[in-house]
N, C-alpha and C positions, 0 to 999 in steps of 0.2 A: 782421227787417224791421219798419218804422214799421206799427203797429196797422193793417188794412182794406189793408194794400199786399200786393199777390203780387210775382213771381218773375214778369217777363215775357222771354219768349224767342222773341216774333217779331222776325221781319228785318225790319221797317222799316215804318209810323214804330215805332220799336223804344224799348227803357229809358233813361230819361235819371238823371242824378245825383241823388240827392233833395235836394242839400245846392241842387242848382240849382232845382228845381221848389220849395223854400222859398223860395230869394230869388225868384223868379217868383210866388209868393204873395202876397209882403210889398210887389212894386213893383204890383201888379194896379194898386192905385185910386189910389196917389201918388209917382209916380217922382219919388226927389231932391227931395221936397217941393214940386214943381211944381204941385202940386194938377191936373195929369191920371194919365194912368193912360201907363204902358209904352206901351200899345195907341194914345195918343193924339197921343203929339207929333210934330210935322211935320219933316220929312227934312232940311229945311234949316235947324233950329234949332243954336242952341251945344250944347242937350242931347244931340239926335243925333250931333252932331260929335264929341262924347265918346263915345256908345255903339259910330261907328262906329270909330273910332279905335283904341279898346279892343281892338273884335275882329278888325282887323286887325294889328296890334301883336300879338294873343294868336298869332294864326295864323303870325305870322315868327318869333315866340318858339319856338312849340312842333314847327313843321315845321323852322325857321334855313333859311327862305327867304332867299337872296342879292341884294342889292341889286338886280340887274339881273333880277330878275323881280316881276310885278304881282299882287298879289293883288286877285282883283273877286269882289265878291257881287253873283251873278247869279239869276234866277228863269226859269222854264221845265222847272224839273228836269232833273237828267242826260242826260235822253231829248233836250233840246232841243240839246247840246251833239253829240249823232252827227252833227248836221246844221251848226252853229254852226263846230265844228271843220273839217270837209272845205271848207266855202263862205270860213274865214280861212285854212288851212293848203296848200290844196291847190296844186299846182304844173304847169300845164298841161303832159300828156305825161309826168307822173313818177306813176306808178300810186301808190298809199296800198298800204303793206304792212298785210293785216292777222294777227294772232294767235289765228285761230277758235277759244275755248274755251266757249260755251255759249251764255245766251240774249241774253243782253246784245251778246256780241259779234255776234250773228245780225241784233238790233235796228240794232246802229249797222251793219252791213253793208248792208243793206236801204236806209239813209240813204244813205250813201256813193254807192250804184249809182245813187239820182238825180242826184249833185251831181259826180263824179268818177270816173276808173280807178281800180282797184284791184285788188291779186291777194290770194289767202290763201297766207301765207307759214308756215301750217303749223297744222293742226288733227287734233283726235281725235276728231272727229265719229261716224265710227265702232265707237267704241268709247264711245260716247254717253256722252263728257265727263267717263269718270270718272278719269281722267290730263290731264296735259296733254302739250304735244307739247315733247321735246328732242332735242339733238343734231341730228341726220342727217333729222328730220322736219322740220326748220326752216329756209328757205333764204329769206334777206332779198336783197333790191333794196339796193346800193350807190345807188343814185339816185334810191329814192323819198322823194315829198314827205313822210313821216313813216310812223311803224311805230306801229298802233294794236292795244292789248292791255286787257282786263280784269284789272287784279292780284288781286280776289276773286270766287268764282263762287257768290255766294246759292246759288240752286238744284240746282248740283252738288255742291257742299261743295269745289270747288277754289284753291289760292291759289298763286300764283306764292311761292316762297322764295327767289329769285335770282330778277333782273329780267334778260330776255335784254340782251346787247351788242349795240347798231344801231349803233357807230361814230360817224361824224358826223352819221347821219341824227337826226334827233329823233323821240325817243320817247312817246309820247302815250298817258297812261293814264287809267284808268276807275277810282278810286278809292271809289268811295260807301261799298263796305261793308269797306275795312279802311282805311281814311285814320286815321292819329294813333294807331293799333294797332302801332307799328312804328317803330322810327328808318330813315326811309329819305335819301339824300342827293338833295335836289332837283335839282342842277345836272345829273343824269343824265338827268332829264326835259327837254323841251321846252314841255310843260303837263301838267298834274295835274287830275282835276276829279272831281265829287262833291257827289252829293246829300245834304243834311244830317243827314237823318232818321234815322241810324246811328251814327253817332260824333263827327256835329257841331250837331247839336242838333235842330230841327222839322223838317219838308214845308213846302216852299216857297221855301227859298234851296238856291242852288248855286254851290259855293266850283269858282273858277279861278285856278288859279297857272299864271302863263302867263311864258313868258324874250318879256322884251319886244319885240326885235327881232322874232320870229317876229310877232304882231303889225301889221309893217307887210305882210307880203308879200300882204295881203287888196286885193282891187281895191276903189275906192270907189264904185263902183257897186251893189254888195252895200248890201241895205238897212242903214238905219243902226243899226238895234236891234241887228243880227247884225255889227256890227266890235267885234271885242274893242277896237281903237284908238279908237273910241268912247267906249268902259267905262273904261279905260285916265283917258281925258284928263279924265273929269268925274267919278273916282273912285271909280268904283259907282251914280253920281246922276243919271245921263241922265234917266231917269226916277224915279218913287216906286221905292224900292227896298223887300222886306219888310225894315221898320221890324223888329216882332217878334222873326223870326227870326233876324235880324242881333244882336240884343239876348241872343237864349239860347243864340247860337256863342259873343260874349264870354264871358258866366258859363262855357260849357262849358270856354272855355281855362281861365281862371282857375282850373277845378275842377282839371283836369289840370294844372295848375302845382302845384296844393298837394299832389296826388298824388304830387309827383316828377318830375314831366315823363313824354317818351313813354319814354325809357329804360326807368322805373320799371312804366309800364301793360305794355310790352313782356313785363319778367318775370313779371307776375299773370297778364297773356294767356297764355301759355306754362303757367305754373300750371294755368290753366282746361281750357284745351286737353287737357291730359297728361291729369290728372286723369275728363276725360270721356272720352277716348277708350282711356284703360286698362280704363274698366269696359265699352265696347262688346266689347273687344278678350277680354273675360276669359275668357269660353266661347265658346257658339256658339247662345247665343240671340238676340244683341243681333250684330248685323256693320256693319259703313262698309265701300260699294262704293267709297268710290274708294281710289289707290294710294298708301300713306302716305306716301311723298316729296313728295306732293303736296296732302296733307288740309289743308284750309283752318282756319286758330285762331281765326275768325270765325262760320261756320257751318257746324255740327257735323251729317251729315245720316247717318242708319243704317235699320236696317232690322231687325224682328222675325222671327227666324226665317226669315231672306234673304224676307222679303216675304209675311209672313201677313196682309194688311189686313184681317181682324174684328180680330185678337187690337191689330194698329196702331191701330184706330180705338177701339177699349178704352181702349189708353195714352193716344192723346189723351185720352179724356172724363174717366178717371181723373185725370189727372196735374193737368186742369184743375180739378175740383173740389178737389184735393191742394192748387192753392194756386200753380202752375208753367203758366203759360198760353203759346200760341200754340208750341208742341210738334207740331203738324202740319206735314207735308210740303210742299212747292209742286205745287199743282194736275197741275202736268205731269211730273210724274216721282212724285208719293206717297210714301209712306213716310212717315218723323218725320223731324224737324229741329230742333236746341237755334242759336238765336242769343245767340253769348256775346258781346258789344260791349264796348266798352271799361266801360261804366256798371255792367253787370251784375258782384254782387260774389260772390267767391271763394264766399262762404257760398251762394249760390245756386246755382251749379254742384254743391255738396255735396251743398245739400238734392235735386237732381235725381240723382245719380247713387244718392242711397238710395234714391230711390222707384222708379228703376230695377232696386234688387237686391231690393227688397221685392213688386215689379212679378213678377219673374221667379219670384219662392220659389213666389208663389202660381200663377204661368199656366208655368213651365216643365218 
């Protein structure tokens, strides 16, 4: 690592590319010789037109987003989208299927039940989210207004590895924290959406990939902030859009273009993945509660001694002076948690999984 830098492994806002946060250095006080700053120029200049351009382009390059659907940079975060989506997508009389796997999906649920019917078409709730639900657990609505699922579970450590079949209903995912970690085929979805601060750059923008047509079935009576057909027609520009972060998704594509694309991030993820969770896996100091069919290659969640919290709160405070920050649990489950995001590089995973066996020599 570049001198004075750590190994960050929290979930969110989480590691960015350094090669990105240099050019974010270099453009601070004079973007494109503009004599303002990144930070400074107005949404509807030529300069923006280029930045936004960019990262829109970067985003059908590196997802091959299909003509017939829209990419919008929106703000309100993820969270704003539980509510965003049921108030455009929903279909009077056709319940929302959803796919209850943990807290996210609890969130947008909670949304839903003000704006909409909906059933749970299949959760592990009681087995507190440390699987997810197949087969014979999962029984979808041929007729409902869309099928809502989280493809990564932060806080559980779960990730979908096959997207269920909804047929023709439209599939609607929660992407934040594995988006661009993955060749996935868009035309399966109905919309995609995601919070930036993971794998597409700051807090503040939230990318929607939406199949157009879905789009119009929103009544125009629904305020106008909230029609994606709104977003759609004026681009991402109804209003000030974040300038900013639209600016550090471009650089992010760009980075992951020089990477190889997501093909190439796919097999380092996988790298990472293996590689951490061999060494949880190796005795029985170190364990991952959930069910490896189902362990998430985004974030890696275990437990000391199936849940010794001194000897846990040890490793956090160690690991963090070691140089390997935000290594603690979520608040509501405990334990430790490694976020490996697309940015975070091989060598970092390495350097944790030593201080892991060096961790154990001494406390096992």
């Amino acid at each position: 690592m570049k001198a004075g830098r750590i190994y960050n492994f929290g979930s969110g806002p989480a590691v960015l590319p350094l090669r990105v946060l240099e050019r974010v250095q270099k453009d601070m006080l004079n973007y494109e010789k503009s004599g303002m700053s990144i930070m400074e120029i107005g949404h509807r200049t030529k300069i923006f037109d280029r930045v936004l351009q960019a990262a829109e382009e970067g985003v059908r390059r590196e997802l091959k987003v299909p003509d017939d659907y829209a990419v919008l940079f929106l703000q309100g975060g993820a969270s704003l989208q539980f509510a965003m989506i049921p108030m455009n997508l929903y279909l009077s009389g056709k319940p929302v299927d959803v796919l209850h796997t943990g807290m996210w999906t609890k969130k947008a649920i909670k949304e839903l039940g003000l704006i909409a019917e909906y059933k749970i078409a299949g959760t592990t709730e009681k087995d507190n989210f440390k699987r997810l639900p197949h087969g014979k657990e999962v029984t979808f609505n041929p007729d409902a207004s869309y099928v809502h699922i989280c493809s990564n579970n932060t806080i559980f450590g779960t990730q979908w590895q096959q997207f269920p079949d909804t047929g023709m209903v439209p599939l609607v995912a929660d992407m934040s924290s594995d988006i661009l970690s993955r060749v996935i085929e868009v035309s399966r979805f109905g919309l995609i959406f995601a919070g930036a601060q993971k794998n597409l750059g700051i807090a503040g923008l939230t990318l929607v990939v939406i199949r157009k047509d879905l789009a119009e079935r929103a009544s125009k009576n629904i305020p106008t902030m909230m029609q994606y057909r709104c977003h759609i027609e004026n681009g991402s520009r109804y209003n000030t859009p974040p300038v900013f972060a639209v600016y550090v998704t471009g650089l992010v594509m760009e980075w992951i273009s020089s990477q190889g694309g997501v093909h190439k991030l796919e097999e380092i993820n996988q790298k990472k993945a293996t590689l951490l969770y061999r060494t949880i896996d190796e005795g029985d100091f170190y364990s991952c509660p959930v069910q490896k069919e189902d362990r998430s290659k985004m974030n890696v969640v275990f437990r000391i001694r199936e849940g010794d919290e001194a000897l846990e709160a040890q490793f956090a405070e160690a690991s963090q002076k070691a140089g390997l920050d935000g290594l603690k649990g979520h608040r509501s489950v405990g334990g430790l948690r490694a976020s490996i995001y697309n940015a975070m590089p091989l060598e970092g995973v390495e350097a944790l999984t030593q201080f892991m066996k060096d961790f154990q020599k001494k406390h096992g």
